[in-house]
N, C-alpha and C positions, 0 to 999 in steps of 0.2 A: 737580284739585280747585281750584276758584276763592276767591279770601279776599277778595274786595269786598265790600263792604257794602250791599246792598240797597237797601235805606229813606235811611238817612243821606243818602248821594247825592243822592237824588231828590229830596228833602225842600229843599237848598239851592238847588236851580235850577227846582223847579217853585212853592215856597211862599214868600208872603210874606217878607220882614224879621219876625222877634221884635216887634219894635215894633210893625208896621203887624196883628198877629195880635191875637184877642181873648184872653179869660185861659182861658175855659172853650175854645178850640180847644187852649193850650197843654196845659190839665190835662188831657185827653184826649188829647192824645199821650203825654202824661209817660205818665199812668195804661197806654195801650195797649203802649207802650214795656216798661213795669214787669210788664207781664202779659207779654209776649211773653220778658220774659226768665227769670222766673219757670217760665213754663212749658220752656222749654231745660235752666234747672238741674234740672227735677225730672225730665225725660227724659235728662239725662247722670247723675243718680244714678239713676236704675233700670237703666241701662245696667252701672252701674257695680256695685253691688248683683247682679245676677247673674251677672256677670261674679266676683265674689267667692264669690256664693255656692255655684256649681259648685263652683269652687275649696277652699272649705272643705268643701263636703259629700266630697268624694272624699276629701281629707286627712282625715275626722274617718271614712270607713270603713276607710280602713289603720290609724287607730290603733285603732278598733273591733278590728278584727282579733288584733293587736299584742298586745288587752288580753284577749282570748280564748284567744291563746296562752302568756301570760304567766300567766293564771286555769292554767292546765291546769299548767303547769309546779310552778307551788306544789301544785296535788294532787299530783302525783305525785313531788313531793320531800317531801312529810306523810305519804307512803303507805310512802315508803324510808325516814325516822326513822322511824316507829311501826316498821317491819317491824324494822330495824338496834333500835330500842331491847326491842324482841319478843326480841331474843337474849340480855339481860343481865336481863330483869324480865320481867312478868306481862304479856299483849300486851292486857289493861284500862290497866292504870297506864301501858303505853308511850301508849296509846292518850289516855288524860287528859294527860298530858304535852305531847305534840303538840297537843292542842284549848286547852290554858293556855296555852302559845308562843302561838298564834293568838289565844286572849283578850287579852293584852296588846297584842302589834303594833294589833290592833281599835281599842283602848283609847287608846294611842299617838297615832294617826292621826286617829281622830273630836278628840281633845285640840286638836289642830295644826290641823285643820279647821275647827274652831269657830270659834278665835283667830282664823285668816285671816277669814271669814267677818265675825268683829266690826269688821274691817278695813275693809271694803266702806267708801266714801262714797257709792256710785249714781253719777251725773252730775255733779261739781263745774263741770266745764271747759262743759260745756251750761245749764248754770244760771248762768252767771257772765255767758255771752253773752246770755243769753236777757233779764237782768235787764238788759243792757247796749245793748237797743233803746229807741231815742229814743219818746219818750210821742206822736210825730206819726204815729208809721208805726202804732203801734196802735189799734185800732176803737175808736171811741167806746160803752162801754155803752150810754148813753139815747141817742145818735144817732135810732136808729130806732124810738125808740116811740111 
């Protein structure tokens, strides 16, 4: 794999001095420049982007899984209280018992959910940067009308 620089290079021994160059050749390189690099970063995040998102999509079907087995284990640990509590009371009231344990934990959990959820800020850290672009690199509204 080669690490030379292309353009750069060619650019010192084939082209003028800065000085002896007009403004509108340089702003069309900058600009060509600025586009050539633009377009690299957005091909090394798609790169990068699927490269992760394999990656989480297999980690989020083992926990998928995980959480299908985990579902089945509280039935059948609700199935053996109701049955266990079927031996000392009426297998209705065992029955209401075990579905009131599970009202509450419900209840419990959506509480604790919420709360997290009122937590959320969205983006701070992207909105800080985003507000922290200089007013030259942004398009002019009436530019082009």
């Amino acid at each position: 794999m080669s690490t030379s620089m292309p353009d750069a290079s060619r650019r010192t021994v084939d082209t003028p001095e800065v000085s002896q160059r007009s403004f509108g050749e340089l702003m069309g390189e900058v600009t060509q420049d600025l586009s050539t690099l633009m377009r690299q970063e957005l091909e090394l995040a798609k790169a990068e982007m699927r490269s992760e998102a394999a990656t989480a999509g297999k980690a989020s079907g083992m926990l998928a899984g995980a959480g299908i087995a985990a579902h089945l284990v509280l039935v059948f640990l609700s199935v053996a209280l109701w049955w266990g509590l079927s031996n000392v009371m009426d297998g209705g009231w065992a029955g209401l018992i075990v579905a009131a344990i599970w009202a509450l934990i419900a209840a419990v959990l959506a509480t604790v959910g919420r709360t997290q959820f009122r937590r959320v800020r969205g983006l701070p850290q992207t909105t800080e940067t985003v507000k922290a672009i200089p007013q030259a690199v942004k398009p002019d509204e009436g530019a082009f009308r």
